[in-house]
OpenMM code with the backbone's topology and positions (N, CA, C; nanometers):
from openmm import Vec3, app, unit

residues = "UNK UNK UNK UNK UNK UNK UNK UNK UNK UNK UNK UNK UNK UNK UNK UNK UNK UNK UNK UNK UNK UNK UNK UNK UNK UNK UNK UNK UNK UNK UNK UNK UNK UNK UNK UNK UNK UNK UNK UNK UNK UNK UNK UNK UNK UNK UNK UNK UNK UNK UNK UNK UNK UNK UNK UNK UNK UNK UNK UNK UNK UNK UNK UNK UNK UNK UNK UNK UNK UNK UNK UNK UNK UNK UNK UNK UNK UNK UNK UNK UNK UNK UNK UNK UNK UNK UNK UNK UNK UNK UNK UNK UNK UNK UNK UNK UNK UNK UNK UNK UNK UNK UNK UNK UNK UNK UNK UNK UNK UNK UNK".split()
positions = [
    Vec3(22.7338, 20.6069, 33.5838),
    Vec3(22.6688, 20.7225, 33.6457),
    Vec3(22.7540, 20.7672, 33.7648),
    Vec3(22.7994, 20.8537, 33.7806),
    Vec3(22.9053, 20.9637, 33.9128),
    Vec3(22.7935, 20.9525, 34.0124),
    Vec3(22.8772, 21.0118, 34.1200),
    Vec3(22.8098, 21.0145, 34.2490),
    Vec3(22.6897, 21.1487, 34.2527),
    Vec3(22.7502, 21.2576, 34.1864),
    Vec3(22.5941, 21.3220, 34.1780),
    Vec3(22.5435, 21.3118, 34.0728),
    Vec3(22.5227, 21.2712, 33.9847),
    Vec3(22.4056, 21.1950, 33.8833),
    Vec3(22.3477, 21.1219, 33.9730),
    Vec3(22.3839, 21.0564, 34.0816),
    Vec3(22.3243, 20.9506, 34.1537),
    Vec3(22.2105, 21.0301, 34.2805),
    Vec3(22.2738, 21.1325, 34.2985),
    Vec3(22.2743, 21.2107, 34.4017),
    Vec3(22.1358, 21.2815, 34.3525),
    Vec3(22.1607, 21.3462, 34.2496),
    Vec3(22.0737, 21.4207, 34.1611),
    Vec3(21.9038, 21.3321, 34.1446),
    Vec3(21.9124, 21.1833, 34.0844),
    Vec3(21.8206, 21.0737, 34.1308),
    Vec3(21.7787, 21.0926, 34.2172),
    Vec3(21.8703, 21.0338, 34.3010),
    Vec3(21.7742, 21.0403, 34.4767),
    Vec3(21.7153, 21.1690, 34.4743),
    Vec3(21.7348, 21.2586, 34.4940),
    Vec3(21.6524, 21.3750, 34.5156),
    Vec3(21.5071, 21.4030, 34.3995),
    Vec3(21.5064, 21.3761, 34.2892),
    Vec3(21.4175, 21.3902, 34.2182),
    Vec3(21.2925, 21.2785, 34.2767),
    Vec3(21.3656, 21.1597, 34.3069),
    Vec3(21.2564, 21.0130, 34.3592),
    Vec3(21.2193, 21.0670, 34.4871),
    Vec3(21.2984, 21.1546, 34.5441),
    Vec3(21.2612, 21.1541, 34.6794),
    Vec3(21.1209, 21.3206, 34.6626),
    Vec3(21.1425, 21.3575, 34.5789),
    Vec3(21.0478, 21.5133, 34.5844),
    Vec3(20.9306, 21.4651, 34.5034),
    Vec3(20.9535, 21.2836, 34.4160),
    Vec3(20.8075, 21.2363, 34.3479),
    Vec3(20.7638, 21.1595, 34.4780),
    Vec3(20.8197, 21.1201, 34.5561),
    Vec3(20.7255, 21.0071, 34.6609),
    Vec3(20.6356, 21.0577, 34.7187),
    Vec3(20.5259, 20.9796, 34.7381),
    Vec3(20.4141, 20.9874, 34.8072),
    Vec3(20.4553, 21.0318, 34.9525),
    Vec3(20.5228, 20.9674, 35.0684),
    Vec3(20.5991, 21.0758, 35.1531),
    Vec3(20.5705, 21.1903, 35.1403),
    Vec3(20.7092, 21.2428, 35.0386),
    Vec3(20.7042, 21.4104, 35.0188),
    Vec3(20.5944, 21.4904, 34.9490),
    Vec3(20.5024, 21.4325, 34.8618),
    Vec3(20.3847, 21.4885, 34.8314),
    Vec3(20.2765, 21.5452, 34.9025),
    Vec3(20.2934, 21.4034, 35.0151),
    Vec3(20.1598, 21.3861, 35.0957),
    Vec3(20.1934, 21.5525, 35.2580),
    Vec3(20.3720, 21.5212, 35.2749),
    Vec3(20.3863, 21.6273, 35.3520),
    Vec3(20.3778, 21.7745, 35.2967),
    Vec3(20.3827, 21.8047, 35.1585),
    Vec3(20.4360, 21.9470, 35.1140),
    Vec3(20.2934, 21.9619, 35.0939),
    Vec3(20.1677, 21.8737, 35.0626),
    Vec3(20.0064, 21.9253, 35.0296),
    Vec3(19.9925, 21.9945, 35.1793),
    Vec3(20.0145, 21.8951, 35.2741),
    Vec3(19.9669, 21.9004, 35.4376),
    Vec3(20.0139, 22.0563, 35.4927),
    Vec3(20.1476, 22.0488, 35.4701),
    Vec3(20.2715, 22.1685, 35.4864),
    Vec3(20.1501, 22.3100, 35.4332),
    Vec3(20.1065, 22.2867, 35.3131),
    Vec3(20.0489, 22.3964, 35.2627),
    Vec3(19.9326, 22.4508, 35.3074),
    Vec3(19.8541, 22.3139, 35.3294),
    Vec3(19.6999, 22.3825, 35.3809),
    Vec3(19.7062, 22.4265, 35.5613),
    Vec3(19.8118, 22.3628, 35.6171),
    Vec3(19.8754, 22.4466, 35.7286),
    Vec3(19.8777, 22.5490, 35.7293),
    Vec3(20.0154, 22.6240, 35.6173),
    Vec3(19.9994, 22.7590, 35.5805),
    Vec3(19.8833, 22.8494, 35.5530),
    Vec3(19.7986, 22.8119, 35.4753),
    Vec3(19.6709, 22.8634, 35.4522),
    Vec3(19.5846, 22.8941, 35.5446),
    Vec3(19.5975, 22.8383, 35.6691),
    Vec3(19.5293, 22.8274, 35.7760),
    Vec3(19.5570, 22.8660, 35.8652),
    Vec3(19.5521, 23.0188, 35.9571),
    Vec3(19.6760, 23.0958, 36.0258),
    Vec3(19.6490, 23.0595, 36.1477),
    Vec3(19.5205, 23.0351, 36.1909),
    Vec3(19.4213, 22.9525, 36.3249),
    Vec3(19.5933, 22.8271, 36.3337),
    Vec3(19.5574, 22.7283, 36.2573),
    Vec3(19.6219, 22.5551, 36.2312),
    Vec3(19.7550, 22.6049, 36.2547),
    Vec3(19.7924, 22.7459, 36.2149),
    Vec3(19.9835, 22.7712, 36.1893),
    Vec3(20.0169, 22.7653, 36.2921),
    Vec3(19.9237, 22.8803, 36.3808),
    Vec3(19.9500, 22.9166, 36.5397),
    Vec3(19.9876, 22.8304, 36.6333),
    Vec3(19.8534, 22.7174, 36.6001),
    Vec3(19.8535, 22.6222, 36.6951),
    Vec3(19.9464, 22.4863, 36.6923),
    Vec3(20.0058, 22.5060, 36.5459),
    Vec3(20.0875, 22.3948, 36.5366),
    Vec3(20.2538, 22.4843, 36.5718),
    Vec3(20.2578, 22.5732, 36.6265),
    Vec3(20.3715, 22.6942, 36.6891),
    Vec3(20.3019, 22.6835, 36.8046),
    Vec3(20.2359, 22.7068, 36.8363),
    Vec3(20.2288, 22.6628, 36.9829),
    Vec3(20.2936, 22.5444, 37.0301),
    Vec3(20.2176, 22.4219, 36.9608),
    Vec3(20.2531, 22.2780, 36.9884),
    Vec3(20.3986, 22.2655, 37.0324),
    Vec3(20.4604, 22.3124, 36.8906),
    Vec3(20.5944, 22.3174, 36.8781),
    Vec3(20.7089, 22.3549, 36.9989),
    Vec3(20.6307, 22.4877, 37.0258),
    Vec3(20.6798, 22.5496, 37.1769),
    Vec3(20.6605, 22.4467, 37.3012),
    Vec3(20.5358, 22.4642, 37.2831),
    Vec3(20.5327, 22.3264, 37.4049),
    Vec3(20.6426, 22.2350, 37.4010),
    Vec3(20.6434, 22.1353, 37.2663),
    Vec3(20.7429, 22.0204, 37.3100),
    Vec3(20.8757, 22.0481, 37.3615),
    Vec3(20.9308, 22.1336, 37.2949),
    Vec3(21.0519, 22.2316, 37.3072),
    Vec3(21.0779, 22.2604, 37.4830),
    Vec3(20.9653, 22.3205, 37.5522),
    Vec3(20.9683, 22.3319, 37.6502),
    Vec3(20.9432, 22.1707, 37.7513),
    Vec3(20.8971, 22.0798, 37.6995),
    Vec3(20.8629, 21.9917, 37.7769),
    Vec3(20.9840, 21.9381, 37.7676),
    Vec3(21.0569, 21.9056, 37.6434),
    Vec3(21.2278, 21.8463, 37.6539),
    Vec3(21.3258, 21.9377, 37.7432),
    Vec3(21.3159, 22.0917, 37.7551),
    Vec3(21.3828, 22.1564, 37.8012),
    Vec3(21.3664, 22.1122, 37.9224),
    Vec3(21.2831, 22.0967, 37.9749),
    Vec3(21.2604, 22.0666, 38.1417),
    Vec3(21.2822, 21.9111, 38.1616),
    Vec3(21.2402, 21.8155, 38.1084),
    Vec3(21.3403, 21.6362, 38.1092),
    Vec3(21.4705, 21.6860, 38.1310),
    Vec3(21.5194, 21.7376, 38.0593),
    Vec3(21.6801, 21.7624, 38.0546),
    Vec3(21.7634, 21.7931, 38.1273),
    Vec3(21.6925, 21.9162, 38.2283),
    Vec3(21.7310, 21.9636, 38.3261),
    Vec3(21.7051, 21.8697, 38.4220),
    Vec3(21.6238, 21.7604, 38.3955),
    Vec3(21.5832, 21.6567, 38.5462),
    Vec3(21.4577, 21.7390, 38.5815),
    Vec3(21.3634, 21.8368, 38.5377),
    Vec3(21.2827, 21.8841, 38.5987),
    Vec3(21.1543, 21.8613, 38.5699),
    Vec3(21.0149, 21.8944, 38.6749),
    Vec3(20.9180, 21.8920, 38.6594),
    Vec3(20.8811, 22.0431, 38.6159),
    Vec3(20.7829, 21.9876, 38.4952),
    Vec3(20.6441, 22.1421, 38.5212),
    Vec3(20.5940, 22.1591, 38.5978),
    Vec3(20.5493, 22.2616, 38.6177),
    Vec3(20.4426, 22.3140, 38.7240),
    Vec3(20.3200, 22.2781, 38.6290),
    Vec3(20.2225, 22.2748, 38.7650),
    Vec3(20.0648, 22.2042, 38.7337),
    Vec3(19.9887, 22.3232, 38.5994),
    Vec3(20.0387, 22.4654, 38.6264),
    Vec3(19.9657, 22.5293, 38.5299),
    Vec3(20.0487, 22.4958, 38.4075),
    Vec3(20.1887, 22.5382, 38.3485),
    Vec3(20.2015, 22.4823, 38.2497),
    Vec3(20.1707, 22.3373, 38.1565),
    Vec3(20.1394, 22.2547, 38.3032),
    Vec3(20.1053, 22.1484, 38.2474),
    Vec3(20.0055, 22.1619, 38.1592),
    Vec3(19.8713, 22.2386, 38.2422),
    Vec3(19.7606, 22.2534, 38.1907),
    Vec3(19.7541, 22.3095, 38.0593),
    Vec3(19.8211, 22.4074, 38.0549),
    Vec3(19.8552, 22.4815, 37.8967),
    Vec3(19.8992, 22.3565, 37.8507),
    Vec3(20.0068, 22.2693, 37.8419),
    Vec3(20.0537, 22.2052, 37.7299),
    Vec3(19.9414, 22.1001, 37.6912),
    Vec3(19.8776, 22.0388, 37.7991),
    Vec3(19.7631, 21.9854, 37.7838),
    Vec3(19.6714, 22.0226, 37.6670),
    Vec3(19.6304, 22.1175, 37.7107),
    Vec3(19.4904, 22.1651, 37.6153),
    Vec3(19.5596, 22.2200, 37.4731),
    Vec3(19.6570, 22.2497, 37.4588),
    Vec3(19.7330, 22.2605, 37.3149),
    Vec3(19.7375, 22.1038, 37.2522),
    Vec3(19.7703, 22.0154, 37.3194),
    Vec3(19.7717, 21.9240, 37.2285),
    Vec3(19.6380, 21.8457, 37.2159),
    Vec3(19.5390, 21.8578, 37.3180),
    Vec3(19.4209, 21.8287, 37.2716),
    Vec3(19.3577, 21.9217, 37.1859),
    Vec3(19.3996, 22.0299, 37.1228),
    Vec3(19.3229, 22.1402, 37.0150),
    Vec3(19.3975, 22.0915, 36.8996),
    Vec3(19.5276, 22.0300, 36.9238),
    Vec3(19.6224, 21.9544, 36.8099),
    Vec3(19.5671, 21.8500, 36.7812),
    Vec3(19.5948, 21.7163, 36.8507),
    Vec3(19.4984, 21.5753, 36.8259),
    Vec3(19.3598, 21.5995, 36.7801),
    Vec3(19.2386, 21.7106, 36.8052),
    Vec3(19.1609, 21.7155, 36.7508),
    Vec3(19.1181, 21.7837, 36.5895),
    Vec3(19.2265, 21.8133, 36.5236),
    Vec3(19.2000, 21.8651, 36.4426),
    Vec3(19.2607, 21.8178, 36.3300),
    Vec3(19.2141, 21.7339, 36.2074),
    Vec3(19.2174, 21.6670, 36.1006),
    Vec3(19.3311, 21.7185, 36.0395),
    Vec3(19.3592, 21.8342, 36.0462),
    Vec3(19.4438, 21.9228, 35.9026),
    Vec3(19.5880, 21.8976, 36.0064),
    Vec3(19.5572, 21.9257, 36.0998),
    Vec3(19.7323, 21.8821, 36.1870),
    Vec3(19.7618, 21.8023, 36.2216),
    Vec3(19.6888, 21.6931, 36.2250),
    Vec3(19.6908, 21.5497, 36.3047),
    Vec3(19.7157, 21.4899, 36.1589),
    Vec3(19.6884, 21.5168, 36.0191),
    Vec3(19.7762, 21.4840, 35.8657),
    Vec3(19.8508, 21.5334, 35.8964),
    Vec3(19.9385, 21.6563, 35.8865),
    Vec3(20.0463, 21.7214, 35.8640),
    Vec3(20.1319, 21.6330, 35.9612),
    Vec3(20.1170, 21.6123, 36.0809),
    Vec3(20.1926, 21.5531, 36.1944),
    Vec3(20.2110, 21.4178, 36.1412),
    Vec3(20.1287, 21.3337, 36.0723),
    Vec3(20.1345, 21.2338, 36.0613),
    Vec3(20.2283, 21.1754, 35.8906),
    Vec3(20.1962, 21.3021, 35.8378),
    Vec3(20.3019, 21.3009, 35.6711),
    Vec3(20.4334, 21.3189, 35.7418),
    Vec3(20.4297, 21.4378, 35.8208),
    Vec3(20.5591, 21.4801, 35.8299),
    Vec3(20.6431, 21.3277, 35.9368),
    Vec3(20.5648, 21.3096, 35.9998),
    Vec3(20.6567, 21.1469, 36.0789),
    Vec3(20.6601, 21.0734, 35.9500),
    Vec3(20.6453, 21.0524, 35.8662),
    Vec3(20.6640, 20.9294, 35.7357),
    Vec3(20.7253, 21.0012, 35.6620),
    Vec3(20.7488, 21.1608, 35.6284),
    Vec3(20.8859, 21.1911, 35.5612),
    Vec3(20.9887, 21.1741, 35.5961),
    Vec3(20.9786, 21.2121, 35.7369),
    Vec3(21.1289, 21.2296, 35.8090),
    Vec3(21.1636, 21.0422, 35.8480),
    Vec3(21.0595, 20.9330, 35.8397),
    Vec3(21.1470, 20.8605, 35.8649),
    Vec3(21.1938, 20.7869, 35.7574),
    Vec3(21.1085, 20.8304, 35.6276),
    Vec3(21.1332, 20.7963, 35.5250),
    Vec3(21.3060, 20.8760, 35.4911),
    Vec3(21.3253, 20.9988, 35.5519),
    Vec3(21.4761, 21.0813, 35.5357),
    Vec3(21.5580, 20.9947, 35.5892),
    Vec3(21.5368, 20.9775, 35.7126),
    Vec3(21.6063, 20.8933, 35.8158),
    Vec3(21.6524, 20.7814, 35.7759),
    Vec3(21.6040, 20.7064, 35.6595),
    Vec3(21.6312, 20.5500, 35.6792),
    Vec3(21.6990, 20.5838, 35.5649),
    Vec3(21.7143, 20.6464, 35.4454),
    Vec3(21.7740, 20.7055, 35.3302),
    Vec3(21.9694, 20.7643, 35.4157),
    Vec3(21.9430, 20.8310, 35.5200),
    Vec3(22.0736, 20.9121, 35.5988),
    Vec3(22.1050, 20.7636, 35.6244),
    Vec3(22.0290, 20.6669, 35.7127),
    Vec3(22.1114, 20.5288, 35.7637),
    Vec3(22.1951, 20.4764, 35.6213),
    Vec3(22.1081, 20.4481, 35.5609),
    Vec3(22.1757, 20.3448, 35.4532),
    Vec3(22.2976, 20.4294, 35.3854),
    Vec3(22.2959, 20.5909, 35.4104),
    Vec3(22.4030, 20.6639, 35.3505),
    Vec3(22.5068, 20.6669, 35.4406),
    Vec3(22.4824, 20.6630, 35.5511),
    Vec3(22.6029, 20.6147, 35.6557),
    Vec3(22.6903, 20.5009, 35.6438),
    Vec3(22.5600, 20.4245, 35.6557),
    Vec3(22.6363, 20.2341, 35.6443),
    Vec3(22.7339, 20.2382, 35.5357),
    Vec3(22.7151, 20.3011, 35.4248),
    Vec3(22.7634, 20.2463, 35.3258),
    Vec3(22.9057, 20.3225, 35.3181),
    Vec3(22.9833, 20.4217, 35.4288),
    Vec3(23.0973, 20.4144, 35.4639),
    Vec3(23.1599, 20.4439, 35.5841),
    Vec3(23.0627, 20.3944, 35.7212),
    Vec3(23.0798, 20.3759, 35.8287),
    Vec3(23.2131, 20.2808, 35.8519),
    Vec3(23.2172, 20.1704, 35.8002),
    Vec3(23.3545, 20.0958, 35.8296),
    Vec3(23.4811, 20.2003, 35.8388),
    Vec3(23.4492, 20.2473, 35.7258),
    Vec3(23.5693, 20.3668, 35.7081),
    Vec3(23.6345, 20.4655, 35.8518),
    Vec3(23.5301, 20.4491, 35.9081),
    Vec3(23.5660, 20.5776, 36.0051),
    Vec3(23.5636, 20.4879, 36.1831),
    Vec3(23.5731, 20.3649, 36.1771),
    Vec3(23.6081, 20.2908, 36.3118),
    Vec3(23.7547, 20.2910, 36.2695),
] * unit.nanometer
topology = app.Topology()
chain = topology.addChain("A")
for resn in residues:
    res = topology.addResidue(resn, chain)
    for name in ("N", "CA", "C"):
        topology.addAtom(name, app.Element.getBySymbol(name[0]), res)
């Protein structure tokens, strides 16, 4: 079997796993839900902005705090995003550990 026959595999096992099933159902009823879309674009913004400001060495101010606050408590409280958040961390580390082992296996090569 060649490297994409192999290649070709992985990707078919990887679009049957429970992982990717469980994120592309979650992914969808997100979509369906323009309230859940918003707020998981909000979220998004938030973190974005909360790394932007670590980075710089900086603090928020007390009102943005408050906004990022109550976004992620409207996030943590709500079943349909608190799945989606929680498929999507077990796809991506399920991706992640798939990219490691594709590294390792010609990392020597490149010290």
């Amino acid at each position: 079997m060649g490297v994409n026959d192999t290649a070709t595999k992985l990707a078919n096992e990887i679009k049957n796993s429970k992982e990717y099933k469980s994120f592309k159902k979650n992914m969808a009823e997100i979509k369906n839900d323009k309230e859940c879309e918003k707020l998981l674009t909000d979220y998004r913004k938030a973190q974005v902005q909360i790394q932007n400001f670590a980075m710089r060495n900086q603090q928020l101010d007390k009102r943005t705090m408050s906004k990022i606050d109550i976004i992620q408590k409207k996030v943590y409280s709500n079943k349909k995003l608190c799945d989606y958040l929680n498929s999507e961390q077990k796809f991506t580390t399920m991706m992640n550990n798939i990219n490691k082992i594709l590294a390792q296996a010609v990392e020597k090569d490149y010290k």
